[in-house]
C-alpha distance (Angstrom), angle and dihedral (degrees) to the residues before:
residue distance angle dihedral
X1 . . .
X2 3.84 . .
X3 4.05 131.8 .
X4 3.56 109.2 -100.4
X5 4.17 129.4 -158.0
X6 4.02 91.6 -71.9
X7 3.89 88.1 43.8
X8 3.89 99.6 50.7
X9 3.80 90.0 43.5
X10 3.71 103.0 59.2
X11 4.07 79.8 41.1
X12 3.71 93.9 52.1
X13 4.39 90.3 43.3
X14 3.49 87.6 52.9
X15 3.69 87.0 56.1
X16 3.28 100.6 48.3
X17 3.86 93.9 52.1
X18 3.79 93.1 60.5
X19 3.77 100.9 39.1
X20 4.03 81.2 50.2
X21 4.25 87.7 55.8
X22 3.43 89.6 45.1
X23 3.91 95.5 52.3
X24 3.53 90.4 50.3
X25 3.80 106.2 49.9
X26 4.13 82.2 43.7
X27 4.41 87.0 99.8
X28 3.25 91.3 38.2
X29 3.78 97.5 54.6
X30 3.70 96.3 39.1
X31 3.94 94.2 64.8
X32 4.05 88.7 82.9
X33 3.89 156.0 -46.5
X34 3.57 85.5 -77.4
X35 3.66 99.0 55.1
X36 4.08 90.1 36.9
X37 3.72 100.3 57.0
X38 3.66 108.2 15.5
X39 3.47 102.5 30.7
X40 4.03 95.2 -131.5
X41 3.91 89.4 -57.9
X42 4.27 85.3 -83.4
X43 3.57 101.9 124.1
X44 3.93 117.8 130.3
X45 4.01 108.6 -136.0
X46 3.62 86.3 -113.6
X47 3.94 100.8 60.7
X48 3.98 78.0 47.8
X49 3.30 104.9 52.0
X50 3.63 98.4 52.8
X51 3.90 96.8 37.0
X52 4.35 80.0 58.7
X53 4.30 82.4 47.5
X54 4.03 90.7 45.3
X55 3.48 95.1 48.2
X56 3.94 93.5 45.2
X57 3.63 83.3 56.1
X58 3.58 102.2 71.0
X59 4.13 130.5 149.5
X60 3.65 95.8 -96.7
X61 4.30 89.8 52.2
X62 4.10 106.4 77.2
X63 4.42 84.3 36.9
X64 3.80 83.9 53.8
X65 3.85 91.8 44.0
X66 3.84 91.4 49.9
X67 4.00 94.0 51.6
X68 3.83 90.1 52.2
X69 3.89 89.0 44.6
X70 4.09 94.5 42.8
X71 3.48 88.4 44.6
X72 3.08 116.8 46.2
X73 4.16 112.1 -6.5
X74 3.60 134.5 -85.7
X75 4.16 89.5 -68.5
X76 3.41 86.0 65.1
X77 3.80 85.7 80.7
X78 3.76 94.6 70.4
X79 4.09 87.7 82.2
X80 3.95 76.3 78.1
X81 3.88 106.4 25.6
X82 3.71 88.7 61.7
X83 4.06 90.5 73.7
X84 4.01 84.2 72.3
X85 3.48 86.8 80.1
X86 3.64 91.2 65.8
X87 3.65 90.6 32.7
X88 3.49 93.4 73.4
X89 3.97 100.8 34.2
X90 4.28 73.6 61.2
X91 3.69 88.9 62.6
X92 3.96 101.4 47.0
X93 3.68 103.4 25.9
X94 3.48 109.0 34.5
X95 3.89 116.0 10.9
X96 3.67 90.5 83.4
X97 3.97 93.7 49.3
X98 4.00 95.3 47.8
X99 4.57 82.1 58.0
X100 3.84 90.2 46.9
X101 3.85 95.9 51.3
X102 3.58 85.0 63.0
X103 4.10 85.2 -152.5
X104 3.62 127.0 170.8
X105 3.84 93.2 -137.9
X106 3.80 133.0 -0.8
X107 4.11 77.2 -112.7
X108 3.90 85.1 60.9
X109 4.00 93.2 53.4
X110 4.03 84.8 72.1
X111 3.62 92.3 69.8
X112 3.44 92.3 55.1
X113 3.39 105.9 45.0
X114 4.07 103.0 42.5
X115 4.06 119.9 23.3
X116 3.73 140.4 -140.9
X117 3.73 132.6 19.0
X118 3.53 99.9 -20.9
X119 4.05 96.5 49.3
X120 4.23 80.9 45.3
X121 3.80 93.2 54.6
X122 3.61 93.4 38.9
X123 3.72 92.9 59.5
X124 3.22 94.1 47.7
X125 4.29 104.9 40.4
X126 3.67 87.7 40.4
X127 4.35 87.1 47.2
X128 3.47 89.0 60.6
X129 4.12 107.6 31.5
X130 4.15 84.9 56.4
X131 3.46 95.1 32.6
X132 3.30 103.2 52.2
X133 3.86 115.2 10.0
X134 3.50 94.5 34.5
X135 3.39 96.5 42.3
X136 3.98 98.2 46.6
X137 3.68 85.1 47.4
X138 3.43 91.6 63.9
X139 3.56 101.0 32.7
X140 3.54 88.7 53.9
X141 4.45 89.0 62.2
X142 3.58 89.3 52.5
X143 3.98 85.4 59.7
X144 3.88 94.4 39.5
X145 4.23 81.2 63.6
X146 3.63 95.4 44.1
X147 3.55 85.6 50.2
X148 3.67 96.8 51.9
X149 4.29 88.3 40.6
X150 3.96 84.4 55.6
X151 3.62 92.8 47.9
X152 3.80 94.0 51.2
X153 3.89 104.9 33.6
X154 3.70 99.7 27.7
X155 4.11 114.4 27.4
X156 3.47 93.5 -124.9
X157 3.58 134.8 145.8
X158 3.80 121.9 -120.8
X159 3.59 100.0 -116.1
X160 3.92 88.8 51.8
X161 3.80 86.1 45.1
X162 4.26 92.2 53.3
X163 3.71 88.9 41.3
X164 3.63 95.8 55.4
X165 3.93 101.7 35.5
X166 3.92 98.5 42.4
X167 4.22 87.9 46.5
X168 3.68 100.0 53.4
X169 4.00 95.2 35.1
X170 3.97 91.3 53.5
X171 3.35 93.9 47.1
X172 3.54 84.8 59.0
X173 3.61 102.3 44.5
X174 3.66 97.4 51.1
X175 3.09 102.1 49.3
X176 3.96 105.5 49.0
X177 4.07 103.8 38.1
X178 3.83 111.7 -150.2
X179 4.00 99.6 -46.9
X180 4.05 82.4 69.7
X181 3.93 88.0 39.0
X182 3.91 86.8 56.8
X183 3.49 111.4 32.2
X184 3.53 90.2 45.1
X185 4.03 91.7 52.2
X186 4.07 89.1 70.5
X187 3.20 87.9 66.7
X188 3.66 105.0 41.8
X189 4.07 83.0 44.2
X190 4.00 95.4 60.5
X191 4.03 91.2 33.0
X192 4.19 89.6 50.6
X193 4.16 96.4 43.9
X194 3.98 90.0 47.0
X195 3.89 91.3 50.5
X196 4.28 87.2 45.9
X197 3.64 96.1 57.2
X198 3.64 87.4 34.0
X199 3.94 84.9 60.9
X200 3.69 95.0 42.0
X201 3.76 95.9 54.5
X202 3.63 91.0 50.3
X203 3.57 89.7 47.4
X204 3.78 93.9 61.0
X205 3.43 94.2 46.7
X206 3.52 102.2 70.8
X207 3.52 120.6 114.7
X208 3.86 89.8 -122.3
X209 4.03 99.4 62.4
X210 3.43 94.8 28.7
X211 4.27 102.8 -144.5
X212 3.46 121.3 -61.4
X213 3.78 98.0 -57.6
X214 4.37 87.1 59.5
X215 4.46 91.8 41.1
X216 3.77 81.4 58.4
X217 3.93 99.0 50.8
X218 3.43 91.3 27.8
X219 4.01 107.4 132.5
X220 4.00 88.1 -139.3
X221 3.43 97.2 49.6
X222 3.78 107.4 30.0
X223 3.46 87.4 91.6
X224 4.07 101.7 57.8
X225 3.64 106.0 42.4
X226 3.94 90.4 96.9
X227 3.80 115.8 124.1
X228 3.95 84.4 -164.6
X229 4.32 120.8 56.8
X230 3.49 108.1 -127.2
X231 3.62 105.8 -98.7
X232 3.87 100.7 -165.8
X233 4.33 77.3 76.9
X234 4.00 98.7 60.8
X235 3.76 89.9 -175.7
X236 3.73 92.8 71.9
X237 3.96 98.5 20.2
X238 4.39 96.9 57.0
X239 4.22 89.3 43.8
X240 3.52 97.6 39.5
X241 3.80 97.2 41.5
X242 3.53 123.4 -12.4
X243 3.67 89.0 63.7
X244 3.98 96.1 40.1
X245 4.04 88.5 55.2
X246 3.67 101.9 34.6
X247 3.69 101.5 38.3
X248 3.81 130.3 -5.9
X249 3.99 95.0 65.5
X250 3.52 90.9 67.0
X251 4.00 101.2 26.5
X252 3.77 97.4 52.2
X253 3.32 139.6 73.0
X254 4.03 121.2 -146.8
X255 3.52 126.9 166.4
X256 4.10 107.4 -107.0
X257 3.93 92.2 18.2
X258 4.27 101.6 54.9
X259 3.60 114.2 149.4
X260 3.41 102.3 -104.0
X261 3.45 103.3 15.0
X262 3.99 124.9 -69.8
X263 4.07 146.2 149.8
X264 3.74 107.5 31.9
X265 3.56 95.2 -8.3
X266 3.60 102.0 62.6
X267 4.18 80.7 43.5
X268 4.08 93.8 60.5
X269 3.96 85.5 37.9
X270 3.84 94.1 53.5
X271 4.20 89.7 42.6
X272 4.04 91.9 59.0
X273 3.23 121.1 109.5
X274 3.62 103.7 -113.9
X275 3.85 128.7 -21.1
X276 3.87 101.9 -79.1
X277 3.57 88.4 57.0
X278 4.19 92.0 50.6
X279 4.07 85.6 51.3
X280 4.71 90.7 44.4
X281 4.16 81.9 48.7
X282 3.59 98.1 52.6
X283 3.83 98.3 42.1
X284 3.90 88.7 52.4
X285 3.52 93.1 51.2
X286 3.96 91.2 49.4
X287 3.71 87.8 51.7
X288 3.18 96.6 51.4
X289 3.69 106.6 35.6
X290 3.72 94.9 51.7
X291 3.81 110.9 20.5
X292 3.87 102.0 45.8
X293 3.68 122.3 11.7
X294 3.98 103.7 58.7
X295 3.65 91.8 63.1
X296 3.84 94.1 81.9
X297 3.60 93.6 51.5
X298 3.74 88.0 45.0
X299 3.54 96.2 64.0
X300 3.87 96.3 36.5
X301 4.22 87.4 58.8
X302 4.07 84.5 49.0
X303 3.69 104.1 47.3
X304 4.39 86.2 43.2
X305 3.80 90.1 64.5
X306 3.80 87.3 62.9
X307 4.00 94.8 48.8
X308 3.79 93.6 34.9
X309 3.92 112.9 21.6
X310 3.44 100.1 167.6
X311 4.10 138.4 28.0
X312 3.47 89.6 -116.5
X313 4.51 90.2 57.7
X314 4.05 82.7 49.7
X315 4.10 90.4 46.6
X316 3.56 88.7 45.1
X317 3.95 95.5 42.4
X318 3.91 87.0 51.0
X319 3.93 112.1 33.6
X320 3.85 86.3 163.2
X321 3.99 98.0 70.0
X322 3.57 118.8 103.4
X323 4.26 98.3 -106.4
X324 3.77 92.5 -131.8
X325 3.94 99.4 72.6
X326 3.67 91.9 41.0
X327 3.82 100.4 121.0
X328 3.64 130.1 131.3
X329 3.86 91.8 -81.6
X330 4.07 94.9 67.0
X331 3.90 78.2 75.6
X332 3.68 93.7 80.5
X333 3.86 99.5 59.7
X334 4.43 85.8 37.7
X335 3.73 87.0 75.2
X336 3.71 102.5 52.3
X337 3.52 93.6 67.1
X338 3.80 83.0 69.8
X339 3.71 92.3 70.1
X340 3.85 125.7 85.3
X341 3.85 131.6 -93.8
X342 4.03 105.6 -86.7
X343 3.23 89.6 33.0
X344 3.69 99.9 52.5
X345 4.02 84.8 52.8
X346 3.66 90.6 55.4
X347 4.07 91.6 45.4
X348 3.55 87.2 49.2
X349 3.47 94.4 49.0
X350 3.69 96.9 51.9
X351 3.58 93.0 49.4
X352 4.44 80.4 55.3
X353 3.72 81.2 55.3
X354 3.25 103.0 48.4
X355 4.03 89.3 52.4
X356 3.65 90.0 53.1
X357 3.55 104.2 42.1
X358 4.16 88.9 44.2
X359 4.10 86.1 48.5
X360 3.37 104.9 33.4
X361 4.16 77.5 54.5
X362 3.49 89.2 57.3
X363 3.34 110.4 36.2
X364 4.37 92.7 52.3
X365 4.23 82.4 46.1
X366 3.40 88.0 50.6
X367 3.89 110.6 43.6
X368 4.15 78.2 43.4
X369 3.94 83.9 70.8
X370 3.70 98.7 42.7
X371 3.82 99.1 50.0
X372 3.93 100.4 36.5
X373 3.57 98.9 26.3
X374 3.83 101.0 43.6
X375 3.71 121.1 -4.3
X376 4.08 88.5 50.2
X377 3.53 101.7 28.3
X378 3.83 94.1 56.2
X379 3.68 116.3 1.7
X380 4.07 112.8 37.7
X381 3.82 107.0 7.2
X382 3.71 106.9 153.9
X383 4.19 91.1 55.2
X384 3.72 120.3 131.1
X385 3.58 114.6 -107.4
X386 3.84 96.2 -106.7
X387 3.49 80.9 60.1
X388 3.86 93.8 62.1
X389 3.28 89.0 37.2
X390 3.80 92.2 67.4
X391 3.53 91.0 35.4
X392 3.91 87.9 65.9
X393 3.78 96.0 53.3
X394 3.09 99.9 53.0
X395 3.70 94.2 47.0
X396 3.62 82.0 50.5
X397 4.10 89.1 62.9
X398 4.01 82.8 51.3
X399 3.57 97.7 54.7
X400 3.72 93.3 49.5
X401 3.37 101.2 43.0
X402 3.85 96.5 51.6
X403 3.65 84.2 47.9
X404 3.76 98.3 57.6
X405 4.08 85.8 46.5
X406 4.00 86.3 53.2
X407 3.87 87.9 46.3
X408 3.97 100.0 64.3
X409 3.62 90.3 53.2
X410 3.81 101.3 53.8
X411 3.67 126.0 85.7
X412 3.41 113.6 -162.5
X413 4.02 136.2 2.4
X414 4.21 89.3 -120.6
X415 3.37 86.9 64.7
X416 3.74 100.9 51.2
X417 4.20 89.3 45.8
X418 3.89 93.4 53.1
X419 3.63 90.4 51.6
X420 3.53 97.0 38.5
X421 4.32 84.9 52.0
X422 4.17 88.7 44.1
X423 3.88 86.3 51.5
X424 3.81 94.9 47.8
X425 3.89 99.4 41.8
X426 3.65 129.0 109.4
X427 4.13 85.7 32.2
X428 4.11 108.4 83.4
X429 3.64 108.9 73.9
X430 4.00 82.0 58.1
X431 3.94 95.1 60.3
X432 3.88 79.3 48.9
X433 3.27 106.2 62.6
X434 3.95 109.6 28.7
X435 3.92 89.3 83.4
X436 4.13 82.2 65.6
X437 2.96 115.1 18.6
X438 4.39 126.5 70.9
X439 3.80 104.8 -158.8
X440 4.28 93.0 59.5
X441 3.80 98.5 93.4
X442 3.81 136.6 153.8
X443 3.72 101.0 -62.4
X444 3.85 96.3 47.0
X445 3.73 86.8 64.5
X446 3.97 84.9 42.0
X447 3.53 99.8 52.2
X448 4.03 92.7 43.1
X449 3.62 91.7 49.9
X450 3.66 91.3 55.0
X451 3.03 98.7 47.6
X452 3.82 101.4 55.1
X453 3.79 92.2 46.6
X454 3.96 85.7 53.5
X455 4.04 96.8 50.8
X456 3.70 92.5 33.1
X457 4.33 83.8 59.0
């Protein structure tokens, strides 16, 4: 199925709207640092909150949801549903502290709270090792999805797919600092929920599941609609949830769910306007990240097992797609061609605004690390802020491009998450406990970060 005139017009409208915010917010975000990656500190929790939820809700998200669901049932999703648990000790233990530090960056809190050399090359190792590596690694799934969206909806390639998404989505980002990246993540919010349930209802109506009254009875999927693993089979029950709950939500790190609040979330926290809006932004965005947006997805990964069972109905189904990214997550984007033009434009365009919102995120968090953490902190520090300013686009055009290089050679976004968790492990309970207790310093972060990387290899 391709987009026709209706479809490419509600596509190219939704474009237009976003380039338009980030043209406009360009003056505004070129005045400083301040301005380009706080926003002045004037955010109302609201605009936070569901720029965190936008962001979080990224191309490479419902794919990922739909492997875990495909594979191995809808309890499967508690390998991610466990980081509520440090989700909400954010909001009551630490949102309010991240507002009083009155940091630049969650990389500038380390400077404050240890001293000397080690705090110094902390700040700076850690600046570029999120920043960068982290950050393109994750950047780089977002892609892989678009890639496998632009294979299914649109017949293209995946180099013409990275050359189109990362152009117009940098252009973007640079340009309109993080009052673009939040203003314009309202929009992308509303325009990416509409085009989920959109999907799901679609979904359900094919002849194959039946609604919901055939997904339940459905011989294929009968078997994965369990909230709960079945824990008479330890193998699955300690990996998929035993572990989750007992261990990995404080153990691991993971951008938008650190312990303790990091990344982009200590970013939106640190941009409120005072603390009680930090803690209001961070409760929304638990709400809504966990409690009502995976549901769509959910039922979109069921109902595909009925239309495409196996990998070899989806290979079959699409002859066209490049065999190495056909995993169990190419499902997702298979059963929007089911839905009708107008629709399928909108669907397609939330999916665009998912990518941007989650990159634009990213890229913005990012470049924040580079300039403050790094290029000010130790190479130029006495530059005007223009300076800076410029410094962070053009590390923006680094991020994205190394990204989009990172992006051809992944296969599917499971992959990228369980290395991005093996990476991370070992690290969380630290970021815990150093805003109570006096003997973490600089080298127990050191030493744990090490460490993880090393196993993890």
């Amino acid at each position: 199925m391709r987009l026709d005139a209706l479809d490419w017009t509600v596509v190219g409208a939704y474009g237009a709207i976003a380039l338009l915010v980030g043209v406009y917010f360009a003056r505004r975000a070129g005045k400083g640092t301040a301005e380009f990656f706080l926003s002045g500190r004037k955010l109302p929790w609201w605009m936070l909150g569901t720029s965190m939820v936008a962001t979080t809700f990224s191309t490479d998200t419902p794919n990922l949801v739909t492997d875990l669901v495909r594979t191995g049932g809808v309890s499967q999703n508690w390998l991610w549903w466990a980081f509520l648990i440090t989700g909400m000790c954010t909001v009551f233990f630490y949102a309010k502290l991240w507002r009083r530090s009155g940091v630049f960056t969650d990389m500038g809190f380390y400077e404050l709270r240890y001293s000397g050399k080690p705090a110094a090359f902390l700040r700076g190792f850690r600046a570029l090792y999120l920043g960068v590596f982290f950050n393109v690694m994750i950047m780089a799934t977002v892609t892989l999805a678009a890639i496998k969206i632009g294979g299914v909806l649109l017949g293209l390639d995946k180099y013409t797919t990275v050359l189109i998404a990362g152009t117009v989505t940098v252009i973007y980002s640079a340009t309109s600092g993080l009052w673009g990246v939040v203003v314009t993540d309202l929009l992308l919010f509303v325009i990416a929920m509409v085009g989920a349930v959109s999907a799901a209802y679609y979904a359900l109506a094919q002849p194959e599941v039946g609604g919901l009254a055939g997904l339940v009875s459905h011989p294929e999927i009968a078997g994965k609609l369990s909230l709960l693993p079945d824990f008479t089979d330890w193998r699955v029950a300690v990996p998929v949830f035993v572990v989750p709950i007992a261990v990995q939500w404080w153990a691991t790190w993971y951008p938008g769910s650190e312990p303790g609040g990091g990344g982009y979330v200590a970013q939106r926290m640190l941009a409120a306007r005072n603390e009680t809006e930090s803690m209001k932004a961070t409760l929304w965005f638990n709400i809504a990240h966990y409690a009502l947006r995976p549901w769509p997805w959910i039922l979109v990964a069921l109902a595909s097992l009925a239309v495409y069972p196996t990998l070899d109905s989806l290979a079959m189904a699409f002859p066209d797609v490049d065999p190495s990214i056909l995993r169990h997550d190419l499902a997702y984007p298979a059963m929007l061609v089911f839905l009708p033009h107008g629709l399928l434009g909108l669907v397609v365009a939330s999916l665009a605004a998912a990518y941007m919102s989650t990159i634009s995120t990213h890229l913005n968090w990012g470049a924040s690390y580079v300039v403050d953490d790094f290029y000010r902190r130790f190479l130029a520090p006495e530059r005007s802020e223009r300076h800076y300013v410029a410094v962070a686009r053009l590390s923006t055009v680094g991020l994205i491009a190394a990204a989009l290089l990172v992006s051809l050679w992944l296969e599917n976004a499971l992959q990228a998450f369980q290395i991005l968790l093996q990476i991370g492990a070992g690290t969380g309970m630290i970021f815990l406990l150093r805003w109570f207790w006096w003997r973490i310093n600089a080298w127990s972060e050191i030493s744990a970060m090490v460490i993880s990387f090393a196993v993890a290899v």
